[in-house]
C-alpha positions in Angstrom: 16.3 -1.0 12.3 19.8 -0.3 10.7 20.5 0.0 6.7 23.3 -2.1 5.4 26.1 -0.8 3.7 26.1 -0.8 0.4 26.7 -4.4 -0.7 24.9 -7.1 -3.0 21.8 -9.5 -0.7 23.1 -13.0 -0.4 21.1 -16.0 0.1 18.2 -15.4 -2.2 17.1 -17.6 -4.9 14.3 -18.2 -7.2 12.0 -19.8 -4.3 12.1 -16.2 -2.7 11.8 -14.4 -5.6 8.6 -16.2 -6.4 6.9 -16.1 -2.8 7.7 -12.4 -3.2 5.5 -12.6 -5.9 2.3 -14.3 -4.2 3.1 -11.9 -1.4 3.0 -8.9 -3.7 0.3 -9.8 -5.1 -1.7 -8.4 -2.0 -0.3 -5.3 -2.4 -1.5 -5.4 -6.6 -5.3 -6.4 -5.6 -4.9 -3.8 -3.0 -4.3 -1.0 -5.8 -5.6 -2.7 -8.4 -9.1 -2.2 -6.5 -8.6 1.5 -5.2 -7.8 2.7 -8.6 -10.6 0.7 -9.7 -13.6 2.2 -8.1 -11.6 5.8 -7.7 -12.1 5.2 -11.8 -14.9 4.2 -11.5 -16.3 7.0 -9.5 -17.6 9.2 -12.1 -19.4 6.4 -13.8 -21.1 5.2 -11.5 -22.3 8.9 -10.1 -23.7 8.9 -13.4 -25.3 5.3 -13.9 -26.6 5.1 -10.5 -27.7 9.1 -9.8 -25.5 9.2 -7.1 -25.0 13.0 -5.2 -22.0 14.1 -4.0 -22.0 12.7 -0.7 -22.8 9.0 -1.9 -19.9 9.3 -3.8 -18.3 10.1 -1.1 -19.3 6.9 0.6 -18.0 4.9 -2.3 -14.5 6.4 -2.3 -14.1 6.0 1.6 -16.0 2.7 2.1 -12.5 0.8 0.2 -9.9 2.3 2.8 -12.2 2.5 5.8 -13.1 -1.4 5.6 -9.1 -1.8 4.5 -8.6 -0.5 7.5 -10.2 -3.0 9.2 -9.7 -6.0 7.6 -5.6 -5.1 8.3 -6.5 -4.0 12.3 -8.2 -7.4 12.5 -6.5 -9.8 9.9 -3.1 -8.6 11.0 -3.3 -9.9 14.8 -5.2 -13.4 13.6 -2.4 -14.1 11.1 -0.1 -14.1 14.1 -2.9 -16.0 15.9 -4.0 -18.6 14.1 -1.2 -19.1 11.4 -0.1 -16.6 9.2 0.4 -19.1 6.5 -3.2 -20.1 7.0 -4.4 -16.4 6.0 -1.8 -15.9 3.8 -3.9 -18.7 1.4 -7.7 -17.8 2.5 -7.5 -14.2 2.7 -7.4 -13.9 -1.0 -10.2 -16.0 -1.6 -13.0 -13.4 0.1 -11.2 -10.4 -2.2 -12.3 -12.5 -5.0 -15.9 -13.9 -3.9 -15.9 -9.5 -3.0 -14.8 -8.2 -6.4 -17.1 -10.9 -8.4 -19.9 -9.0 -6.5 -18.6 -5.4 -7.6 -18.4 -6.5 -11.3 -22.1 -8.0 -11.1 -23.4 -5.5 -8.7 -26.8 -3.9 -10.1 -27.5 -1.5 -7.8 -25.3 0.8 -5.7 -26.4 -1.3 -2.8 -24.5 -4.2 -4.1 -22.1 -2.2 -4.8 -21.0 -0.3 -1.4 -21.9 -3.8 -0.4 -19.2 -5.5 -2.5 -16.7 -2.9 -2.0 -16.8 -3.3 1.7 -15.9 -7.0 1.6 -13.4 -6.1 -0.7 -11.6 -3.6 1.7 -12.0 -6.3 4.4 -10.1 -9.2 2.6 -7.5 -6.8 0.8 -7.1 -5.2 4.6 -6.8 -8.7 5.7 -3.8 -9.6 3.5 -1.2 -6.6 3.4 0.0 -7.6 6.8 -0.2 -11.3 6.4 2.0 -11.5 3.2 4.5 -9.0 4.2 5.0 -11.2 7.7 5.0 -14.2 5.5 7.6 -12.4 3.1 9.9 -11.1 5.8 9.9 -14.4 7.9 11.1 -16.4 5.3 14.0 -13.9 4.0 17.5 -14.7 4.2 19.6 -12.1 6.7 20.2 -9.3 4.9 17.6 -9.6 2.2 14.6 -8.0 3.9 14.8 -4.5 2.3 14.8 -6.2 -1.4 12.2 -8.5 -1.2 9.3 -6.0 0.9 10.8 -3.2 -1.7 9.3 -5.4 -3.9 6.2 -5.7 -3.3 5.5 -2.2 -3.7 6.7 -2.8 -7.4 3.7 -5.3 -7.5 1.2 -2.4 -6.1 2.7 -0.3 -8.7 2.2 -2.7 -11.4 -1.3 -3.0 -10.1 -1.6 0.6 -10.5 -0.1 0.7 -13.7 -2.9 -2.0 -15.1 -5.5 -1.2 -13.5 -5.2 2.5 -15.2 -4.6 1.0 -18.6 -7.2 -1.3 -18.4 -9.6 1.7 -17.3 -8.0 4.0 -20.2 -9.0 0.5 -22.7 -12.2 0.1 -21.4 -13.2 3.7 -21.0 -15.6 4.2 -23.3 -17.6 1.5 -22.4 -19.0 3.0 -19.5 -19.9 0.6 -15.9 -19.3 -2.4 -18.2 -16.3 -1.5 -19.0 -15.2 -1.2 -15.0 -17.2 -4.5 -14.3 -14.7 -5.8 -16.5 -11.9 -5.0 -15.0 -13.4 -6.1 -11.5 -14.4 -9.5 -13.3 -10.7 -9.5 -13.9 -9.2 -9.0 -10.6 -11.1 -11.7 -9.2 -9.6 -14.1 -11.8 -6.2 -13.0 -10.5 -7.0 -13.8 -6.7 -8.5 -17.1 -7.4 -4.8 -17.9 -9.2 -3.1 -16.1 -6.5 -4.6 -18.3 -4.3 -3.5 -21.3 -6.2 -0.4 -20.4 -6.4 0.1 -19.4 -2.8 -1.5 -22.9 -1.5 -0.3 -25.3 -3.9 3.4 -24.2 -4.8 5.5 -26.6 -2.6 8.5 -24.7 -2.4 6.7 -22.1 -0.2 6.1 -25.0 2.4 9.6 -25.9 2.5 10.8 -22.1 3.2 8.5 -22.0 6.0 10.1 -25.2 7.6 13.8 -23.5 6.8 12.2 -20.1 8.2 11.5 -22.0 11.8 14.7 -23.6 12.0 16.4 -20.7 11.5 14.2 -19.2 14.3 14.8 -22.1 16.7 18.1 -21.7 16.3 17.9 -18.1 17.4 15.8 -19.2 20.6 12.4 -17.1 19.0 8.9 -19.1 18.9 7.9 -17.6 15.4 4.8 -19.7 16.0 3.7 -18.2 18.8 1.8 -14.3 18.3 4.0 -12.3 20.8 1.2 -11.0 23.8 0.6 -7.3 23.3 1.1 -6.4 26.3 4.9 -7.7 26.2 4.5 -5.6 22.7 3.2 -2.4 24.4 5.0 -2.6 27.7 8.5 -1.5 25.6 8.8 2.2 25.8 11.0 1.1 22.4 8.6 -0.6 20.6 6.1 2.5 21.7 8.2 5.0 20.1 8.7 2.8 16.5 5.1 1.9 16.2 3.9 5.7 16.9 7.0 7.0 14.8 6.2 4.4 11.4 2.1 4.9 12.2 2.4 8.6 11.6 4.9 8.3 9.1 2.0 6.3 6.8 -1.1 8.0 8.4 0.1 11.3 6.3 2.0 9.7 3.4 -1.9 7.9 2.9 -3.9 10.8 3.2 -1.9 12.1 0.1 -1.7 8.7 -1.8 -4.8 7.6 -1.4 -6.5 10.9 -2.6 -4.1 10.8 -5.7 -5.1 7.4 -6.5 -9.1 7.2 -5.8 -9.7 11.0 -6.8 -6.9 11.9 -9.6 -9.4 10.3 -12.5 -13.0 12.4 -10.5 -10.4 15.1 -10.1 -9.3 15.5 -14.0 -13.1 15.2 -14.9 -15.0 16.8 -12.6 -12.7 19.8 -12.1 -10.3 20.1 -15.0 -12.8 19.3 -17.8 -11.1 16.1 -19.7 -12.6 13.3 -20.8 -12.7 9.6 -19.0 -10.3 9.0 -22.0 -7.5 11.9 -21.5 -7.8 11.4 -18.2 -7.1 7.5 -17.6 -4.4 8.4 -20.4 -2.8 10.6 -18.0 -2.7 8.7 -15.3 -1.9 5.3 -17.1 1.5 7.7 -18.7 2.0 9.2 -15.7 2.5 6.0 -13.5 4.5 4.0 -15.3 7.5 7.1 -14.3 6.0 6.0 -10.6 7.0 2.0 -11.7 10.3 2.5 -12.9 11.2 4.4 -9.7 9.8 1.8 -7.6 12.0 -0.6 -9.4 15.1 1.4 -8.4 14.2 1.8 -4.9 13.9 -1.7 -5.2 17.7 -2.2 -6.1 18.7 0.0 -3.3 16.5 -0.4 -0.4 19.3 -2.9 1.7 21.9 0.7 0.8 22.1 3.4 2.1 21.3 5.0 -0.8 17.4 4.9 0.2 17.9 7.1 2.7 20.0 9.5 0.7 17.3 10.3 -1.8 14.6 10.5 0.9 14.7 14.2 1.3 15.3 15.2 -2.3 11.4 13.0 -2.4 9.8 15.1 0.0 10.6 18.3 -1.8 9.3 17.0 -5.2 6.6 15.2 -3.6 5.9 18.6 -1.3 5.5 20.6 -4.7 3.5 18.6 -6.7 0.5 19.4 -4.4 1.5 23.2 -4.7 1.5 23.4 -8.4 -2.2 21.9 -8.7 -3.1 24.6 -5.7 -1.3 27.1 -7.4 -3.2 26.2 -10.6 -6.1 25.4 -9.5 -6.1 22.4 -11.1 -7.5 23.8 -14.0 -4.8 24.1 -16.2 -3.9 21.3 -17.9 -0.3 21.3 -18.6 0.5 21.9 -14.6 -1.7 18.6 -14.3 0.3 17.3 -16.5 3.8 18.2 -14.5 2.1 17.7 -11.3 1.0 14.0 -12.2 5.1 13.7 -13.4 6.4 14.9 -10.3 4.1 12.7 -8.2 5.4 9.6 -9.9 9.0 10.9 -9.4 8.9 11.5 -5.7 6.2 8.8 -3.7 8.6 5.6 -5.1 11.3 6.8 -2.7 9.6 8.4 0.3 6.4 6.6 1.2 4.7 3.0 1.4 7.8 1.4 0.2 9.9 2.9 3.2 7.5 2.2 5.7 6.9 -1.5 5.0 10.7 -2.2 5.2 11.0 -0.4 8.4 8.2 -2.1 10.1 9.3 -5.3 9.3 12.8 -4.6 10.2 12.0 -3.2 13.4 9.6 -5.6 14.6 10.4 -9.8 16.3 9.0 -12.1 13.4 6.4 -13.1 15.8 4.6 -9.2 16.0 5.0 -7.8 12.5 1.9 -9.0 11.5 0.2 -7.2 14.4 1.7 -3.9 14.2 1.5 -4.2 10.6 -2.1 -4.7 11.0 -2.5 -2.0 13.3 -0.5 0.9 11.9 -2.3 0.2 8.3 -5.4 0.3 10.5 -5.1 4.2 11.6 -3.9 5.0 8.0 -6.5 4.0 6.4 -9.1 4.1 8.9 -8.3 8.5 9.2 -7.8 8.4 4.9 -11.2 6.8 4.7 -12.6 9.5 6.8 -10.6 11.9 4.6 -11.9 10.2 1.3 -16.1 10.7 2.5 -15.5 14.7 3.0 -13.1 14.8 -0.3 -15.7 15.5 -3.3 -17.3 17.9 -1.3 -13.8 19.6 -0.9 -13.1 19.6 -4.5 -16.5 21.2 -5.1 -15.7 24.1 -2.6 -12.5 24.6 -3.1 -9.8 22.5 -5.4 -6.7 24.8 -4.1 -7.8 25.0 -0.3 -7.5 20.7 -0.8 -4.0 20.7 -2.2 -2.8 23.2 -0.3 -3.8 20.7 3.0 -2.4 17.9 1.4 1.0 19.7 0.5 1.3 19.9 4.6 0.5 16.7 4.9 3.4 15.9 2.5 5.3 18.4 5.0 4.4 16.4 8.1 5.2 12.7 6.9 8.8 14.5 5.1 9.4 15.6 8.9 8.5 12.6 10.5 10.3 10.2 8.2 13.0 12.9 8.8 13.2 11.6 12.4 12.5 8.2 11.7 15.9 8.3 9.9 17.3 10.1 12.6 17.1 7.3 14.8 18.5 4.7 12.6 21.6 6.4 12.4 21.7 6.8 16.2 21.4 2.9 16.6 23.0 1.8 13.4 25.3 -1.2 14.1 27.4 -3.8 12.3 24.6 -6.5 13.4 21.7 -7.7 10.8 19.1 -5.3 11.7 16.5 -8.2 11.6 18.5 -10.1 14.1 19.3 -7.0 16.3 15.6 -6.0 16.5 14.1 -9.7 17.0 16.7 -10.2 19.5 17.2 -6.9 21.5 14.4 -4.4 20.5 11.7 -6.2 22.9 
């Protein structure tokens, strides 16, 4: 679980650079669809007569059922093939959104929006293994770095397209649901019929022969959990994301309800916000891109906490009331998570991890995330109701707690840093 020095990955060529594409474009549904029905929200509150607690149910029901669908998909992908789920995964998130566009009712809805979190759940651990098997030594960091530039362009579209379609009301939304279930049914194409994604796979397990690992085989958890090493890095990276997603995710299903409800803007001016806002978030994620196999990622971590720290106190200073501090809040938000958050903790999962568990711990570390940050998202409208600044000022010590465990997390690479690959040190040594 060592960085490299600072030196140009080797080894990669267009065939990697496309699978990181189908594999990324998990992580795109994945945001695509939680900034969709946290824009969504208010509309549908409206349309349907939903009360406060309803909408509460809505804005949970995506990460709660996430949560499962990555517990569960996660350990079959190392099961029965991740390959295999890698392809049919992403058909159920399209069958689910197709429902959410057409729902009528808000029983269709919650409905739809469950499946949803079960098949986007289902493939974030899946296509990361997939990625991160198939990688050239040395090349890790890149390629799962970007993927998170995928879930920020799904961020970035998803708001635009709500900022487009925002005066249209539910249609408008339905639309952009119709719309991400055209992109799965492609994704799926392209993941299933691309032949260069078949031959990687063969190159992937020879490479693993070679090294005497059984990449086919799902390693049993209780070899997994028997390692007091393995212990420590699953609690240490679970932690790590558990707070990091309690802040993210209420940015990204709330920020819209948030700029509505509480600071008085329009669905207009406040999709416009968000849609400016994030593309600061993309062009950092594209950065951390070019230096997450550096040391350089580590370097700007804690300079990230401390902006991403006091963007929560400036809206619970505020209030979130005045508009301007929104504003700067929003820019600081965008500045900081790039460097310090989902980004990190997918390459040190898979760098830590044999090729032949990633999946699993994947599966199960998303799992608590999102599984505590859907409970989290049912009580959050009521929370901005009673108080705006008591919620920002809890979710400024989150961003306390997941600065000082990353802190640690760090801590221990240095400790064990070595000249040797960290993928083959950990897949040979760590278990």
């Amino acid at each position: 679980m060592a960085e490299t020095t600072a030196r140009p990955p080797a080894g990669l060529d267009t065939r990697h650079w496309m699978l990181a594409i189908a594999a990324g474009m998990a992580s795109l549904l994945d945001s695509g669809a939680i900034i969709s029905v946290g824009l969504g929200l208010a509309l549908w509150k409206k349309a349907f007569d939903l009360d406060v607690w309803t909408v509460g149910v809505l804005g949970s029901a995506l990460t709660l059922f996430i949560a499962v669908g990555s517990l569960a998909g996660g350990r079959l992908a190392d099961l029965v093939g991740r390959g295999r789920m890698f392809s049919l995964t992403i058909l159920l998130y399209a069958a689910a959104a197709t429902a959410v566009a057409l729902a009528p009712n808000a029983s269709v809805l919650v409905a739809g929006v469950i499946v949803l979190g079960v098949a986007a759940g289902a493939d974030l651990p899946t296509s990361l293994a997939v990625l991160s098997e198939r990688a050239p030594e040395g090349t890790q960091g890149r390629l799962v770095a970007f993927t998170h530039v995928m879930w920020t362009i799904g961020v970035v579209v998803a708001t635009l397209l709500g900022f487009a379609v925002s005066g249209l009301g539910v249609p408008g939304i339905s639309m952009i649901f119709g719309l991400l279930a055209v992109l799965a049914v492609a994704t799926f194409a392209f993941r299933a019929f691309y032949p260069p994604f078949h031959r990687l796979e063969e190159e992937a397990l020879e490479r693993h022969a070679t090294a005497g690992i059984d990449a086919g085989r799902a390693m049993p958890l209780s070899k997994l959990l028997r390692n007091r090493t393995s212990l420590v890095l699953i609690a240490l990276t679970a932690l790590f994301y558990l707070f990091f997603t309690l802040v993210a995710n209420t940015f990204g299903s709330f920020k819209t309800y948030f700029l509505v409800t509480v600071g008085g803007t329009t669905q207009t001016t406040a999709t416009g916000l968000s849609f400016g806002t994030t593309l600061i978030g993309l062009v950092g994620t594209i950065v951390f891109t070019r230096i997450a196999d550096t040391k350089w990622r580590s370097r700007f971590f804690a300079a990230g906490v401390v902006v991403f720290v006091a963007c929560q106190l400036l809206i619970a200073v505020t209030g979130g009331v005045v508009l301007p501090a929104m504003i700067a809040a929003l820019v600081l938000y965008n500045v900081a998570f790039p460097f310090i958050g989902e980004a990190l903790y997918k390459i040190w999962t898979q760098e830590s991890f044999p090729v032949n568990a990633r999946a699993t711990v994947q599966g199960f570390t998303i799992a608590i995330a999102r599984f505590l940050a859907a409970a989290f998202a049912l009580v959050t409208p009521a929370l901005i109701a009673w108080s705006p600044r008591g919620l920002y000022l809890l979710l400024a010590a989150f961003a306390l707690v997941s600065g000082g465990v990353g802190t640690v997390i760090l801590r221990r690479l240095r400790a064990t840093a070595s000249p040797v690959p960290a993928t083959a040190r950990t897949t040979q040594e760590v278990l």
